[in-house]
C-alpha positions, -999 to 999 in steps of 0.1 A, spaced: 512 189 -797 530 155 -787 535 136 -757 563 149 -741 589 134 -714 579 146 -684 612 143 -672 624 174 -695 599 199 -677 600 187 -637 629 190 -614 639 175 -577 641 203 -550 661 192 -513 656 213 -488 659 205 -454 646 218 -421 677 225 -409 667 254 -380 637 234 -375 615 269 -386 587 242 -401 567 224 -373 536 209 -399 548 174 -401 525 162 -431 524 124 -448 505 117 -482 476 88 -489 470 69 -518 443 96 -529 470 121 -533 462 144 -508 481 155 -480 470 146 -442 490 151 -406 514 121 -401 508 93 -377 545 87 -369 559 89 -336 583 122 -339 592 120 -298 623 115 -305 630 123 -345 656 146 -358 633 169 -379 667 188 -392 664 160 -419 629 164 -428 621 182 -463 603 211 -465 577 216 -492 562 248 -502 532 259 -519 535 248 -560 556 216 -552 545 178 -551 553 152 -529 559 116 -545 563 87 -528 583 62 -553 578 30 -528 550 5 -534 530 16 -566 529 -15 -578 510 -22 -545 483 -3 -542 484 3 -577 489 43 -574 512 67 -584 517 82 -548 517 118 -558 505 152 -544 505 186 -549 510 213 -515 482 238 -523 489 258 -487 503 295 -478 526 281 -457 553 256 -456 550 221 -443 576 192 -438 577 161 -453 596 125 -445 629 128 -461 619 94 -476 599 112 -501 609 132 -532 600 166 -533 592 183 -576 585 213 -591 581 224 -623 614 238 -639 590 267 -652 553 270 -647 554 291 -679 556 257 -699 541 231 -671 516 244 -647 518 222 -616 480 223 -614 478 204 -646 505 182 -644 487 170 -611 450 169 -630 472 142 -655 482 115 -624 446 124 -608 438 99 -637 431 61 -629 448 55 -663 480 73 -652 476 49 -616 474 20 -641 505 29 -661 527 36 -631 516 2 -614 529 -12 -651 561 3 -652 571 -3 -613 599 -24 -609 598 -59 -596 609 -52 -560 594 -65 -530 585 -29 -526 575 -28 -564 583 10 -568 588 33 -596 621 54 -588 629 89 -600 644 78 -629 614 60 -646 589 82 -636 610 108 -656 604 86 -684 566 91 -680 553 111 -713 522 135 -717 503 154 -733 517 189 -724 497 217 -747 498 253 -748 502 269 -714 468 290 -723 452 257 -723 465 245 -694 451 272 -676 419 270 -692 414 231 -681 427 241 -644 405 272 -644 370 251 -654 381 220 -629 389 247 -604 360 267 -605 337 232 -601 356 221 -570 355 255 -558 318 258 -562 311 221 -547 332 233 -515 313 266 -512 284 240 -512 301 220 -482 305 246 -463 272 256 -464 262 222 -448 284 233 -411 262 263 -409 230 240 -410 246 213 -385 253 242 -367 220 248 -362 208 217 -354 233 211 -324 227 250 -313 190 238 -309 193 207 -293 218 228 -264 194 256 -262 167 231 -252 187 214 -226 194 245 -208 156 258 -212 136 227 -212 130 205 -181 138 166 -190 118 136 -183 123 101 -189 120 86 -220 109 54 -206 72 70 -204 75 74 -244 85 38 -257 82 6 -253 103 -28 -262 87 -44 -292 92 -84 -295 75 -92 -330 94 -125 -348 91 -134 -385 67 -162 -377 57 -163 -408 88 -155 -428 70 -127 -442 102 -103 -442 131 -116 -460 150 -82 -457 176 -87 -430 198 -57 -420 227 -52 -393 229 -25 -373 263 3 -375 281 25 -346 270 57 -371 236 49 -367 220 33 -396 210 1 -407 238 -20 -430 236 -54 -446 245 -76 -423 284 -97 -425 268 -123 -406 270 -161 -425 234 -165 -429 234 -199 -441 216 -226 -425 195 -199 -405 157 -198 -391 152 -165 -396 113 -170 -380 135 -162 -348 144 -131 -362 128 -97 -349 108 -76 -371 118 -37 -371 87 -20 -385 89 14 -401 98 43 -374 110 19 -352 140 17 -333 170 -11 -327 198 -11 -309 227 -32 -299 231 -37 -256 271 -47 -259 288 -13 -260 321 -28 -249 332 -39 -280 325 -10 -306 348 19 -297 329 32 -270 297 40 -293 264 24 -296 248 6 -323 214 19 -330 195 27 -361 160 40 -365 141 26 -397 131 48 -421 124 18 -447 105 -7 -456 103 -34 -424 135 -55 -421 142 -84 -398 172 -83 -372 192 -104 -351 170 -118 -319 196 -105 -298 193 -75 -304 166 -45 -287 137 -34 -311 114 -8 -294 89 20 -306 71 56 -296 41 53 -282 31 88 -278 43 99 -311 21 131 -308 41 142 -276 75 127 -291 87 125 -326 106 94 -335 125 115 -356 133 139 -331 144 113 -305 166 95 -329 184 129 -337 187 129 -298 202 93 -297 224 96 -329 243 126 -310 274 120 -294 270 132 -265 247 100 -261 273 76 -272 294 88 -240 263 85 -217 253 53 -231 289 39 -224 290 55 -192 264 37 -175 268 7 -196 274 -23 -166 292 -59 -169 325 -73 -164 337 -90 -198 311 -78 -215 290 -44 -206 258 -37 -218 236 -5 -223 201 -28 -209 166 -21 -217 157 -4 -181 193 19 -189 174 29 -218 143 38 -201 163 58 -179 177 81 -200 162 119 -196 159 143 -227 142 175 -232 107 171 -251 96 201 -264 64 210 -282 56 188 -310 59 217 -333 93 228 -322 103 190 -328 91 194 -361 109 222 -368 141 207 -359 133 176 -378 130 198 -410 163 215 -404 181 181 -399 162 169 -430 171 196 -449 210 192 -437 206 153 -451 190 165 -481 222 185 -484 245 161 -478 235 135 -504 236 163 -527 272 173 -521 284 135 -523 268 135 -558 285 166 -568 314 152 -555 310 126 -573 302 139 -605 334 163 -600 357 135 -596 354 118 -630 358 153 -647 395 149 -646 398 121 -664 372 132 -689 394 165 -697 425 146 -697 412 123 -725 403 156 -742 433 168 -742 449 133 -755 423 130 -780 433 163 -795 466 149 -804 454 125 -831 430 151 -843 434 166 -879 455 200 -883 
């Protein structure tokens, strides 16, 4: 086996839309999927959009020397979709020598990103046109083997997505509960459950300083921390709360985070508070309560100001939630738990996945210099 222009087994297709039958307008990213165009279409002539079907690729030959990847992705759907007639649409002359799936495994490689950044032209759009991508040679082996490499990488991602979906049944559950209980339980006012806490880092004791994110955990802060007294700072103690007042500026969500580390220190702006009765109310259950979207709306709702609004200490108080028995908290605690668990272990496996490509790809290069 030898590396092989890729030119001699790939083939432009242009068809149009021409009695606008295709309505799925569809762009691609830089990870070489597809994803529903942003463009304004109110007044486009989709007649001269390109219509892409099920086996073909999309490629994009503008700015690869720019982001520094071969813009390039393969329509996996039943049905057809259309494309801007900016990009090129390929297929494989015969998928009895070239199996699309493989070809696409190949530029799913950073080294394939690398080479096609190389080879772009010199344009202020630094692309690489039809005509040099053509010139692009690989490793094309026996079409038994190329279906044995898409068959393993299949079956992985297809296992890791039967794994995903798994984790909507679980959330599932969680948000059923949490609905169930507002119909069924009578609310009362959280205010009775926590207070503000105002402890400062006196004693400089905590050097682990932390920002707090719209999506509800803590982050390192982007603050310039140079030249600071952090004594000022407040101290967010383990199962304790924090949140930011201004809601006016973060896309109509609040920033709030419960701490489920070691104690950090926070801005002195900002609102630390605790459960005081944490055998009537689990912090963990309230925070699954806050973290929900619902209470992003209600926190910007009644958030009050002019320039600048802000979700106040005595707003928080106000807020009602259902507070059932400590053991059906627990309960839902576990589930969400469980869900989290769940989730960390599908990014690894997503993780793991991705890399696989590359790793068969280099296989299948390494064979080439391998003794007959």
């Amino acid at each position: 086996m030898n590396y092989k222009r890729i030119g001699d087994y790939i083939q432009l297709i242009d068809n149009r839309n021409k009695d606008l039958a295709v309505t799925n307008l569809l762009g691609i990213n830089i990870n070489k999927n597809f994803m529903p165009s942003v463009a304004n279409t109110s007044e486009t002539d989709l007649t001269k959009y390109k219509v892409i079907r099920k086996g073909q690729f999309a490629y994009s030959a503008m700015q690869v020397g720019r982001d520094e990847t071969i813009r390039l992705a393969l329509y996996t759907a039943e049905q057809p979709a259309i494309i801007s007639p900016a990009y090129l649409v390929i297929e494989s002359k015969d998928i009895n020598e070239l199996l699309p799936e493989y070809m696409m495994m190949w530029f799913h490689r950073p080294e394939s990103d690398r080479y096609g950044w190389f080879i772009s032209d010199s344009s202020v759009r630094a692309s690489l046109e039809w005509e040099r991508f053509c010139e692009i040679q690989i490793p094309i082996p026996d079409i038994n083997e190329q279906r044995s490499f898409v068959a393993l990488y299949n079956g992985l991602m297809t296992n890791q997505r039967v794994y995903e979906n798994s984790l909507t049944d679980l959330q599932l559950i969680c948000d059923t509960y949490i609905e169930n209980l507002i119909k069924t339980e009578k609310p009362k006012l959280l205010g009775q459950y926590i207070e503000q806490s105002d402890e400062r880092n006196n004693d400089l004791q905590v050097k682990f300083l932390q920002g707090v994110s719209t999506s509800k955990v803590l982050i390192e802060t982007k603050a310039n921390t140079n030249g600071l007294e952090f004594s000022n700072y407040k101290v967010v103690r383990t199962g304790e709360f924090v949140y930011v007042a201004d809601t006016s500026r973060r896309g109509d969500k609040i920033a709030l985070a419960m701490n489920s580390a070691e104690p950090c220190i926070v801005s002195g702006i900002y609102t630390v508070f605790r459960v005081i009765r944490p055998t009537e109310l689990l912090p963990e259950y309230l925070y699954l309560w806050l973290a929900r979207p619902e209470f992003d709306r209600y926190a910007r709702f009644h958030s009050w100001g002019s320039a600048r609004e802000t979700f106040d200490w005595a707003d928080m108080c106000n807020v009602k939630l259902p507070i059932p028995d400590i053991k059906v908290q627990k309960a839902i605690v576990t589930i969400y738990h469980t869900l989290e668990t769940r989730k960390r272990i599908n990014g690894q496996l997503k993780n793991t996945i991705k890399p696989l490509c590359p790793v068969l790809m280099k296989g299948v290069a390494e064979s080439l210099f391998q003794p007959a």
